[in-house]
N, CA, C and O atoms as CSV, one atom per row, in Angstrom:
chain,resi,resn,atom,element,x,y,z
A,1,UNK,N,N,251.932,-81.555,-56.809
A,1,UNK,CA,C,252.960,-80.994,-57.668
A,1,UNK,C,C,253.814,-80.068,-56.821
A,1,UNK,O,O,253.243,-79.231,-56.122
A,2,UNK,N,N,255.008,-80.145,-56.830
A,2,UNK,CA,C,256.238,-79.471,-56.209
A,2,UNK,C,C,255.875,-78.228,-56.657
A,2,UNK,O,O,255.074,-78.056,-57.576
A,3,UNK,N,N,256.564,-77.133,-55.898
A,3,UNK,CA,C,256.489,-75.737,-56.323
A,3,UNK,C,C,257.570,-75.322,-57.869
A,3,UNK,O,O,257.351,-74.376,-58.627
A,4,UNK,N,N,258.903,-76.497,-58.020
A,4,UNK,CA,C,259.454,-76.363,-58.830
A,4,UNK,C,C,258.763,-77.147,-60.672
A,4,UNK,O,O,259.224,-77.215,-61.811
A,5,UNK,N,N,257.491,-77.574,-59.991
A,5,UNK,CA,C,257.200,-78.349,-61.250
A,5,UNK,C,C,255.806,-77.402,-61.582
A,5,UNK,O,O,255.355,-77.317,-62.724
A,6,UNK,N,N,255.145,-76.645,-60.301
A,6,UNK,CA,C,254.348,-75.373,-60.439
A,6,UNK,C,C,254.517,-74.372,-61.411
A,6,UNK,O,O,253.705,-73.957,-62.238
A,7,UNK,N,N,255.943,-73.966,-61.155
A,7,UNK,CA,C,256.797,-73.356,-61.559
A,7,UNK,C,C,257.233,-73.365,-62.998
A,7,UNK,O,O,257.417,-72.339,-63.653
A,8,UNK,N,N,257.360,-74.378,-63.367
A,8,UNK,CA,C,257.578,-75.037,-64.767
A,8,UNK,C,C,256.326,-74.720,-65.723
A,8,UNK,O,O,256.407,-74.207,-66.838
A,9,UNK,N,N,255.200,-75.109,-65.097
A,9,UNK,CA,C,254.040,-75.580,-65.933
A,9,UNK,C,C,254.017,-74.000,-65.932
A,9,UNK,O,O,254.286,-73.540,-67.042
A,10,UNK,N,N,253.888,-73.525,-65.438
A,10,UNK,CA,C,253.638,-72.002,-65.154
A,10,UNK,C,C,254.455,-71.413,-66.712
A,10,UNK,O,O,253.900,-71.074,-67.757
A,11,UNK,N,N,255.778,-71.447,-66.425
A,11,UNK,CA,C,256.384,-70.548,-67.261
A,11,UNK,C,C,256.068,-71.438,-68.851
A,11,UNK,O,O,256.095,-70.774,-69.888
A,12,UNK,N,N,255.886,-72.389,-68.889
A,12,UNK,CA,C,255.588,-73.049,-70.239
A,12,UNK,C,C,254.121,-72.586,-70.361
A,12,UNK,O,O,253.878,-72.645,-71.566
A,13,UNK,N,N,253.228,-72.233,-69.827
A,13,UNK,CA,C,251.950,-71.730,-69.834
A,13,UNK,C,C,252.369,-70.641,-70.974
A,13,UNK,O,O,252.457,-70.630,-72.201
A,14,UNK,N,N,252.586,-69.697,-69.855
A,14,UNK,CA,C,252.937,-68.122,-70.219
A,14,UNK,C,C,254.151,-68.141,-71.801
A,14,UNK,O,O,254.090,-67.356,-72.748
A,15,UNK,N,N,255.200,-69.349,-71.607
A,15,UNK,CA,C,255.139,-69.013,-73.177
A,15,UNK,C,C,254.352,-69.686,-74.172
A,15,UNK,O,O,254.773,-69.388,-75.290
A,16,UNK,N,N,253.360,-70.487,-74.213
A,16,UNK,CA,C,252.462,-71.248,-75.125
A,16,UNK,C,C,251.737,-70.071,-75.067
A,16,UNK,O,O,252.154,-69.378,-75.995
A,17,UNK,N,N,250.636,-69.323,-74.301
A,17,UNK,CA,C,249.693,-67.521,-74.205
A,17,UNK,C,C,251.182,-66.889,-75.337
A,17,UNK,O,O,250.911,-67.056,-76.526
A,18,UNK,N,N,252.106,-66.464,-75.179
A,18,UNK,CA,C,252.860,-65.323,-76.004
A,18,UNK,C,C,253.080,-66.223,-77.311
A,18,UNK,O,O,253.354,-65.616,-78.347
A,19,UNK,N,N,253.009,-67.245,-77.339
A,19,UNK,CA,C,253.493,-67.928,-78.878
A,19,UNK,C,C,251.912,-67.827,-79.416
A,19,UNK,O,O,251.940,-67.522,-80.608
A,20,UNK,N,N,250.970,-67.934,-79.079
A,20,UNK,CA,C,249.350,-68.145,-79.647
A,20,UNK,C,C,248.857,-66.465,-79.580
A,20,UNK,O,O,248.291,-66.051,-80.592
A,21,UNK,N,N,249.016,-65.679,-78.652
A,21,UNK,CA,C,248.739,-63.956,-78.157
A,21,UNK,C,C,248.090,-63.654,-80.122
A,21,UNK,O,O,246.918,-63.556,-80.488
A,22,UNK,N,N,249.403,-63.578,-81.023
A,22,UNK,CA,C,249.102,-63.046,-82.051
A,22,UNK,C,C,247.634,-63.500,-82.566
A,22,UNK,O,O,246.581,-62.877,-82.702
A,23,UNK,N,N,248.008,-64.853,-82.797
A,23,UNK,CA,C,246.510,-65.423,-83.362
A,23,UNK,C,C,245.230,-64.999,-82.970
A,23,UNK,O,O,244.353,-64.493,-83.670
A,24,UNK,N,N,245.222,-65.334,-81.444
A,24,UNK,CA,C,244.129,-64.539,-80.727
A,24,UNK,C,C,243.453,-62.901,-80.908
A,24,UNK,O,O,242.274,-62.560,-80.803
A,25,UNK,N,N,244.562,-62.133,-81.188
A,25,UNK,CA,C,244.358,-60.829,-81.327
A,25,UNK,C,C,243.627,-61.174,-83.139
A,25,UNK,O,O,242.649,-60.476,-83.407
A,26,UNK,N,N,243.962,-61.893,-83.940
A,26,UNK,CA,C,243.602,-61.536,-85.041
A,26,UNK,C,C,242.553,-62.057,-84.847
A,26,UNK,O,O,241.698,-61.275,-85.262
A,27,UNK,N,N,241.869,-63.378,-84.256
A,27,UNK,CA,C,240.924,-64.298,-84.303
A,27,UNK,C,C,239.625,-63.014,-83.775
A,27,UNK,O,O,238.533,-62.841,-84.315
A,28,UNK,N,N,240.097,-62.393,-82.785
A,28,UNK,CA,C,239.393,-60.941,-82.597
A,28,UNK,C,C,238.741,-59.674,-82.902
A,28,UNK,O,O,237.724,-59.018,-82.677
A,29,UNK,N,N,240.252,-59.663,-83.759
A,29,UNK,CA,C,240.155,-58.989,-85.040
A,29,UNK,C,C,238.536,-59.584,-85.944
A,29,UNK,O,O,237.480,-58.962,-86.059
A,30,UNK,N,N,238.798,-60.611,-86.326
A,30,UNK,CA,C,238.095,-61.427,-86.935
A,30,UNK,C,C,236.108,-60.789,-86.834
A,30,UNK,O,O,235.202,-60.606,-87.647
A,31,UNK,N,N,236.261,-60.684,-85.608
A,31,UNK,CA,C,235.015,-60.673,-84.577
A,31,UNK,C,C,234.524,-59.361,-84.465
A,31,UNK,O,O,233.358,-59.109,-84.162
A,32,UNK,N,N,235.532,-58.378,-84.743
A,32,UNK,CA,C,235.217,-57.198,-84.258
A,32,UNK,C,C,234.946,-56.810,-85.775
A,32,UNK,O,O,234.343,-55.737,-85.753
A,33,UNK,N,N,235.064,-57.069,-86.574
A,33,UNK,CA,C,235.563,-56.453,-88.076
A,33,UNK,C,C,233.742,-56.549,-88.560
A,33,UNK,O,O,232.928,-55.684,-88.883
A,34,UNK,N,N,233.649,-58.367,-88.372
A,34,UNK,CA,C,232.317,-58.913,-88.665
A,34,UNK,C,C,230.957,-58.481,-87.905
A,34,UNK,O,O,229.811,-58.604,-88.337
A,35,UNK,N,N,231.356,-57.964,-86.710
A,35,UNK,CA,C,230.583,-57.166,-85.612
A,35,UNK,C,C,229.942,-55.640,-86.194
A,35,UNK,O,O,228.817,-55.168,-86.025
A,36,UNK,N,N,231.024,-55.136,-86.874
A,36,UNK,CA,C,231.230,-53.771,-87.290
A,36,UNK,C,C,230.344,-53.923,-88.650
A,36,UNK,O,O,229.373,-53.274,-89.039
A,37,UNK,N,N,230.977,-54.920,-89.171
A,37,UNK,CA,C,230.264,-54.511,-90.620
A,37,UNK,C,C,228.581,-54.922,-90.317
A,37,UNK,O,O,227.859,-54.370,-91.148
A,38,UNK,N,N,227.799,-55.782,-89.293
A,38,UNK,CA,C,226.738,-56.269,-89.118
A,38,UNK,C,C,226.156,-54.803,-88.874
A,38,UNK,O,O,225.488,-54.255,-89.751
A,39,UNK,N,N,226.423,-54.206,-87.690
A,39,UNK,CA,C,226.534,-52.178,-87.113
A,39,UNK,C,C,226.091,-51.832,-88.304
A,39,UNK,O,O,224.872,-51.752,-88.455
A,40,UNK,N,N,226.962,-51.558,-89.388
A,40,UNK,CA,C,226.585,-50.650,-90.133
A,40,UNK,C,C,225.488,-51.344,-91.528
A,40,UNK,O,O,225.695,-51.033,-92.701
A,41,UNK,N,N,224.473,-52.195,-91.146
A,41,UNK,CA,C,223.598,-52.225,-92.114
A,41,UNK,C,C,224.066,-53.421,-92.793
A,41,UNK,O,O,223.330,-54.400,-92.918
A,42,UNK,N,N,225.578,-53.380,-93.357
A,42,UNK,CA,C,225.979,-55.209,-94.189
A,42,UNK,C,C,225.493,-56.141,-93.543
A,42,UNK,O,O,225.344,-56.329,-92.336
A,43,UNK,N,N,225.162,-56.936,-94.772
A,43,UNK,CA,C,224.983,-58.553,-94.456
A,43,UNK,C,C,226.620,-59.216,-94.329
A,43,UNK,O,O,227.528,-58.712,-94.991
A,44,UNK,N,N,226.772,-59.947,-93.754
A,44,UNK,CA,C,228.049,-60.808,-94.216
A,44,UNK,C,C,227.535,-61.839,-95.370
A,44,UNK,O,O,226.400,-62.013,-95.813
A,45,UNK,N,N,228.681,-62.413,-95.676
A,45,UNK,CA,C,228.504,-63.226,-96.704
A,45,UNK,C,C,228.913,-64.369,-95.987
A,45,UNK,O,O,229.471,-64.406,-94.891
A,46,UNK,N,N,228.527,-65.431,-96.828
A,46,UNK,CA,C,228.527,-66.954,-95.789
A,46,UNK,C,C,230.286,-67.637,-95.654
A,46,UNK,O,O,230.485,-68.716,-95.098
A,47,UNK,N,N,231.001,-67.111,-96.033
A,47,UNK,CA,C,232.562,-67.012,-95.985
A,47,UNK,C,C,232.568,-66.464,-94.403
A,47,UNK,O,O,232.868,-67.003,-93.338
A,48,UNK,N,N,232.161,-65.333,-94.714
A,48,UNK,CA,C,232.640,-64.182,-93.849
A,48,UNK,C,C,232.049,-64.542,-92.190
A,48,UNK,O,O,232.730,-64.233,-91.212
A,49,UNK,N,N,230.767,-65.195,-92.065
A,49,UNK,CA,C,229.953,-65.451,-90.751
A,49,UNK,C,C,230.908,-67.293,-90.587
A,49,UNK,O,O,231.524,-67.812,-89.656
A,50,UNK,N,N,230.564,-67.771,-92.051
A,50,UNK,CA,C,231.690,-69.082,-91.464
A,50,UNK,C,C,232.668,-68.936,-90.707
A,50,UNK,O,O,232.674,-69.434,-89.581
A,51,UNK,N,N,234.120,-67.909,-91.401
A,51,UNK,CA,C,234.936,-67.413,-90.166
A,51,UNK,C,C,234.709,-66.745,-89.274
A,51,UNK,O,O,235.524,-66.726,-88.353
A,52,UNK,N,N,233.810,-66.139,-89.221
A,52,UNK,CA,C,233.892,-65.572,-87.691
A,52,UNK,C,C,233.076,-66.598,-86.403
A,52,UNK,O,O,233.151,-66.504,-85.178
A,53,UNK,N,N,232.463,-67.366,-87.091
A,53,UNK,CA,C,231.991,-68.711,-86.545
A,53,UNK,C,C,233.200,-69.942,-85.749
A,53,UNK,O,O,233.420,-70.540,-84.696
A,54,UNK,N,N,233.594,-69.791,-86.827
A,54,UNK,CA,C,235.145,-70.703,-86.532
A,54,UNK,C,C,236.487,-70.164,-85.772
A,54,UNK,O,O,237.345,-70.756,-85.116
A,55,UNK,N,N,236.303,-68.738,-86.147
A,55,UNK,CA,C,237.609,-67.932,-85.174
A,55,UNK,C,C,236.736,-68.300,-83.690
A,55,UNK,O,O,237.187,-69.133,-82.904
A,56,UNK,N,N,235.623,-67.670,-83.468
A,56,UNK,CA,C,234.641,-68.094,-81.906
A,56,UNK,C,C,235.275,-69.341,-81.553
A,56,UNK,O,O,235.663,-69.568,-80.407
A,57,UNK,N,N,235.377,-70.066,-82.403
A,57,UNK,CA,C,235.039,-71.504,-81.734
A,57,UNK,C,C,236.478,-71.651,-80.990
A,57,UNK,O,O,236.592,-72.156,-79.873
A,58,UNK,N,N,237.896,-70.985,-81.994
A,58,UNK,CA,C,238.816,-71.616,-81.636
A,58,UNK,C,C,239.203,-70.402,-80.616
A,58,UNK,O,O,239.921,-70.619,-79.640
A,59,UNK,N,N,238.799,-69.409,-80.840
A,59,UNK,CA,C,239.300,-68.516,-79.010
A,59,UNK,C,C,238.488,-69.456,-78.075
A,59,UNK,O,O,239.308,-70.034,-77.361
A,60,UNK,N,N,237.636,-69.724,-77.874
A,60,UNK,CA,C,236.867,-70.445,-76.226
A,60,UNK,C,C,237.683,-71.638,-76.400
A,60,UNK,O,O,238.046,-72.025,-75.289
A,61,UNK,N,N,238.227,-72.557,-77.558
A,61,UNK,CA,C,238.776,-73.662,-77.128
A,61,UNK,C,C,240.286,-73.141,-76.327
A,61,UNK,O,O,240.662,-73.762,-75.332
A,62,UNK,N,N,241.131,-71.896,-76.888
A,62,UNK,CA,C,242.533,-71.551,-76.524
A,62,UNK,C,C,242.335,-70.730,-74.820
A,62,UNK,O,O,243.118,-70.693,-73.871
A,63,UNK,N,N,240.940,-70.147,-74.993
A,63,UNK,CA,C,241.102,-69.040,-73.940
A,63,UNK,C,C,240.514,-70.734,-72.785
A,63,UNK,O,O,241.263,-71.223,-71.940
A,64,UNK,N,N,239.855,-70.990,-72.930
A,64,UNK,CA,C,239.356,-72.247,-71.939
A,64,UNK,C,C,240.719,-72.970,-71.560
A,64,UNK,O,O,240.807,-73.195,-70.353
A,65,UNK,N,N,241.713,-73.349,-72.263
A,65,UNK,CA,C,242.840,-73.840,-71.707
A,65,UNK,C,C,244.013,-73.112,-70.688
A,65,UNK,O,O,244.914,-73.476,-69.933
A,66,UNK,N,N,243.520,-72.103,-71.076
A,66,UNK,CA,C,244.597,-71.101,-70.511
A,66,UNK,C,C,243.112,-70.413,-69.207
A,66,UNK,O,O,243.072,-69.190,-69.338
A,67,UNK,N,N,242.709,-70.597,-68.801
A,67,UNK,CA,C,241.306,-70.769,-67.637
A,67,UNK,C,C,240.622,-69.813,-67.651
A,67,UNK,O,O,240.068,-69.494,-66.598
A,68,UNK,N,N,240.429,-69.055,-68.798
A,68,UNK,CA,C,239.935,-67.922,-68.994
A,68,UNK,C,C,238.269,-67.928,-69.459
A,68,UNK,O,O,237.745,-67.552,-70.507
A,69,UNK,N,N,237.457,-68.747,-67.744
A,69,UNK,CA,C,236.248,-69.341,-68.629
A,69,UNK,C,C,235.427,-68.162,-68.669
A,69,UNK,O,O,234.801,-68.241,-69.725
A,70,UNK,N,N,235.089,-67.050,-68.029
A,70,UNK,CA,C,234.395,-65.769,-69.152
A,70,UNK,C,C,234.791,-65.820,-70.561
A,70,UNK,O,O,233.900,-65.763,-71.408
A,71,UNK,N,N,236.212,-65.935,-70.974
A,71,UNK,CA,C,236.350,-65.644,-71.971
A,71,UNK,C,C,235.857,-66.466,-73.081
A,71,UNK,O,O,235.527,-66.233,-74.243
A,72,UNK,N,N,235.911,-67.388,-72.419
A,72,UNK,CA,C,235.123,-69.306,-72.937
A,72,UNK,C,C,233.823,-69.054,-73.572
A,72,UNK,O,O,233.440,-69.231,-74.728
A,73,UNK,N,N,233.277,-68.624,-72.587
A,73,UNK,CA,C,231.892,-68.445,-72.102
A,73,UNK,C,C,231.258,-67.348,-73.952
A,73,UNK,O,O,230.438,-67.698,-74.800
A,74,UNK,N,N,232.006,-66.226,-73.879
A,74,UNK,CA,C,231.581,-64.963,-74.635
A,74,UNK,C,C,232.063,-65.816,-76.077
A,74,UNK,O,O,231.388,-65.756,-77.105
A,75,UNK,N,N,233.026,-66.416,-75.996
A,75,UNK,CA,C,233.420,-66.904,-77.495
A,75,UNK,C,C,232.269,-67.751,-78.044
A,75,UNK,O,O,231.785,-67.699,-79.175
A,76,UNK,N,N,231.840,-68.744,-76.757
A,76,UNK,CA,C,230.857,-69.805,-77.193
A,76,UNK,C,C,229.507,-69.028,-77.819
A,76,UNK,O,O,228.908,-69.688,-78.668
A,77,UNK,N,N,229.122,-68.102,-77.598
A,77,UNK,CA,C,227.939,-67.353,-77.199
A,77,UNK,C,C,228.367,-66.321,-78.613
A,77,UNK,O,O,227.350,-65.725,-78.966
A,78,UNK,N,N,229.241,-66.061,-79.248
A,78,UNK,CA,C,229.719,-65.160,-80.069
A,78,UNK,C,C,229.567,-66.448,-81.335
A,78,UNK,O,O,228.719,-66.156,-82.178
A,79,UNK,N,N,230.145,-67.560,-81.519
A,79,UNK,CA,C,230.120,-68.802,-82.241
A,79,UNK,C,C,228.682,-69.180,-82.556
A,79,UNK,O,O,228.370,-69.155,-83.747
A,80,UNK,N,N,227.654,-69.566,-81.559
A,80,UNK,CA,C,226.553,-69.848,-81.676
A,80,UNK,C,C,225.352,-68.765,-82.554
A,80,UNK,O,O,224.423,-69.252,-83.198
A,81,UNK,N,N,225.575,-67.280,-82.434
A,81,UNK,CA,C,225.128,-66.308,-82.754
A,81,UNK,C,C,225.295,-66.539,-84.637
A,81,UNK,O,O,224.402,-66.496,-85.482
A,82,UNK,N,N,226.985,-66.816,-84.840
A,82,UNK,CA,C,227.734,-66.763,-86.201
A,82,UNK,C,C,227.227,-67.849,-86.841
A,82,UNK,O,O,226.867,-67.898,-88.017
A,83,UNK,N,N,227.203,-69.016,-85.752
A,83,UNK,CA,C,226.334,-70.135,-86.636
A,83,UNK,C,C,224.946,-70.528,-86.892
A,83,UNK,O,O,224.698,-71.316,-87.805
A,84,UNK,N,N,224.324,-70.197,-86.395
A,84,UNK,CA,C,222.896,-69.565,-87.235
A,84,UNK,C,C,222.792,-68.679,-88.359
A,84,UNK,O,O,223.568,-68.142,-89.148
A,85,UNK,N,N,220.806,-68.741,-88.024
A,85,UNK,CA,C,221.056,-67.835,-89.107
A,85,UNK,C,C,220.858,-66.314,-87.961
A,85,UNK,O,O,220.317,-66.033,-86.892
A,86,UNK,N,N,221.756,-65.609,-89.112
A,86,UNK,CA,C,222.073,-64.579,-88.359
A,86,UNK,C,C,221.004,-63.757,-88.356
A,86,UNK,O,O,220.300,-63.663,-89.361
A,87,UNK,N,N,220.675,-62.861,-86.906
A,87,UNK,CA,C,219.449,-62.077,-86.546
A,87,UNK,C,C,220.161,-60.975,-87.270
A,87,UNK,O,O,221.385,-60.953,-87.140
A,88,UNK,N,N,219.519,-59.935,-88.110
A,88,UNK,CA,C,220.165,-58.509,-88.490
A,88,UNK,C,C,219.569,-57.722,-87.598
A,88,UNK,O,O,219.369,-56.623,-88.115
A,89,UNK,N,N,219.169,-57.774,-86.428
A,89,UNK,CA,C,218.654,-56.906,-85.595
A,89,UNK,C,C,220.000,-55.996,-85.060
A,89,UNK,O,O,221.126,-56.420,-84.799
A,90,UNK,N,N,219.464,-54.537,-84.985
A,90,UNK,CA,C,220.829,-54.472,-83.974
A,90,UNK,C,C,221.136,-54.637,-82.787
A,90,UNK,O,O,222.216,-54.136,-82.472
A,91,UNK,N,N,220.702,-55.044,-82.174
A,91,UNK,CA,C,220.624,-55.675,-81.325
A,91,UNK,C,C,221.864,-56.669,-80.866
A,91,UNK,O,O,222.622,-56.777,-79.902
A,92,UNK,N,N,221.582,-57.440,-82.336
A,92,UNK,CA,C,222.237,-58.434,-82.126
A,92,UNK,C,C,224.089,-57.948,-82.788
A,92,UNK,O,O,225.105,-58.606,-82.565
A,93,UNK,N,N,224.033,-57.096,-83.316
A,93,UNK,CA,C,225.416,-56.565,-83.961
A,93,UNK,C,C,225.927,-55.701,-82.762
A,93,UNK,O,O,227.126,-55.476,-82.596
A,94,UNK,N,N,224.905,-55.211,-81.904
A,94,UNK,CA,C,225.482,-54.384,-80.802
A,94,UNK,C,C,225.745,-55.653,-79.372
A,94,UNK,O,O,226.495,-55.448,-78.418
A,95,UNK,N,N,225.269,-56.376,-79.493
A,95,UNK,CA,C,226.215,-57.431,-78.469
A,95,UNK,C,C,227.212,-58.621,-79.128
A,95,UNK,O,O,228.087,-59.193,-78.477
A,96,UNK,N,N,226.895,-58.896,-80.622
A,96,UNK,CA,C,228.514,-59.120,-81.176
A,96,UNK,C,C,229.932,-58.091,-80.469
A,96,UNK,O,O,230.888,-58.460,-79.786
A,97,UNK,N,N,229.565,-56.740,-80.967
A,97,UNK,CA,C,230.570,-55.842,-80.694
A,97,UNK,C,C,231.077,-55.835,-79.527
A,97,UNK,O,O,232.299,-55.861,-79.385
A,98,UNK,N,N,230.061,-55.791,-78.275
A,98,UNK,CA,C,230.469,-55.908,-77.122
A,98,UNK,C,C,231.048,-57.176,-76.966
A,98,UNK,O,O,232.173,-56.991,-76.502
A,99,UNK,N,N,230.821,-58.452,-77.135
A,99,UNK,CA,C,231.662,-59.906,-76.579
A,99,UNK,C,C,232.658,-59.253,-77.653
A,99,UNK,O,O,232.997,-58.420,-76.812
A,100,UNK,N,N,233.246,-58.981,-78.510
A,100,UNK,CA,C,234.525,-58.539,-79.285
A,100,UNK,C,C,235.383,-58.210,-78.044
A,100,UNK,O,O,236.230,-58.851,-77.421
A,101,UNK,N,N,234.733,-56.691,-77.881
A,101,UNK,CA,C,235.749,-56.101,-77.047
A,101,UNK,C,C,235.798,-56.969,-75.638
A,101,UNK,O,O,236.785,-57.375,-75.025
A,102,UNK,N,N,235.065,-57.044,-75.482
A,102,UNK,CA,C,235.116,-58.071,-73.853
A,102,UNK,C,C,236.523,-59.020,-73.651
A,102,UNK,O,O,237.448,-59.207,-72.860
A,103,UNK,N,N,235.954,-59.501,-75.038
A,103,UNK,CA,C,237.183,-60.179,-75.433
A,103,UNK,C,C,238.645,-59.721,-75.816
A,103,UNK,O,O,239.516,-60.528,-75.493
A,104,UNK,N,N,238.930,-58.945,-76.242
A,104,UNK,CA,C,239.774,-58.490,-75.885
A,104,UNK,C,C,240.568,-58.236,-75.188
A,104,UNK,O,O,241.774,-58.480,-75.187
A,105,UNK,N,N,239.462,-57.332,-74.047
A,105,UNK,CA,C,239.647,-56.832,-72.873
A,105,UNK,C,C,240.356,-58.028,-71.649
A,105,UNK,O,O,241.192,-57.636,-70.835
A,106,UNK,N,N,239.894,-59.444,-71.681
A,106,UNK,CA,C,240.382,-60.319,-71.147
A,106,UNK,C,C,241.163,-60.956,-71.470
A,106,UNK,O,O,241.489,-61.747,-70.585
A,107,UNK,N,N,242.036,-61.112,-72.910
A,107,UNK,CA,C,243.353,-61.265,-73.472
A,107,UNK,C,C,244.399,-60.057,-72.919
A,107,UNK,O,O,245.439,-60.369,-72.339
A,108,UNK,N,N,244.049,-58.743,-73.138
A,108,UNK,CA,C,245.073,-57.999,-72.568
A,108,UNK,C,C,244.918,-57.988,-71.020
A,108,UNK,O,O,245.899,-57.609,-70.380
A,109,UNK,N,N,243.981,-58.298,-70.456
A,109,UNK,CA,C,244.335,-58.538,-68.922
A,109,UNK,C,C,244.829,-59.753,-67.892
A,109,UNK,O,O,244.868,-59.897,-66.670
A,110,UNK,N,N,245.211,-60.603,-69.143
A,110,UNK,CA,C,245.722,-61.937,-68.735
A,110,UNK,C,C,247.100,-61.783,-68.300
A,110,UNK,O,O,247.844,-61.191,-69.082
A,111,UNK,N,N,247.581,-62.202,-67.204
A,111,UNK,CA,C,248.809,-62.083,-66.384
A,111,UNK,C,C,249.799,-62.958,-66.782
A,111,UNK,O,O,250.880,-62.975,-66.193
């Protein structure tokens, strides 16, 4: 590939990341909310672990395209957790929270 067709794919990258950015932040949202409420003692309700099951799934499919395979990696691992049955340990609500922010953390540090 030419540097001018590098170039291309490149800037169509970077605007497909700013046209999807929002979603992602909410899909996060999503994660961190369901993370939080696990923290403080709530059960989710089977709505509530469904989406945050399904937001997982579709950040590792968006962040995996855009080569962000940590970020892949924590979504898959955040998804698998949501689709079970869920451990109420905290344990397990205190490393939800953390792949949240992780996640995050590697959306806003994407170039």
């Amino acid at each position: 590939m030419g540097s001018g067709a590098a170039s291309q794919l490149s800037e169509a990258m970077n605007r497909l990341w700013e046209k999807f950015l929002p979603q992602m932040h909410e899909r996060v949202g999503t994660l961190q909310s369901a993370a939080a409420r696990l923290a403080s003692g709530s059960a989710l309700s089977t709505d509530e672990q469904n989406k945050a099951g399904a937001d997982a799934h579709k950040l590792a499919g968006v962040l995996g395209t855009f080569g962000l395979n940590e970020g892949t990696e924590l979504a898959r691992e955040a998804e698998g957790l949501y689709g079970g049955a869920l451990d109420p340990e905290p344990e397990t609500a205190a490393r939800l929270t953390a792949i949240a922010e992780q996640l995050r953390a590697i959306i806003a540090g994407r170039r």
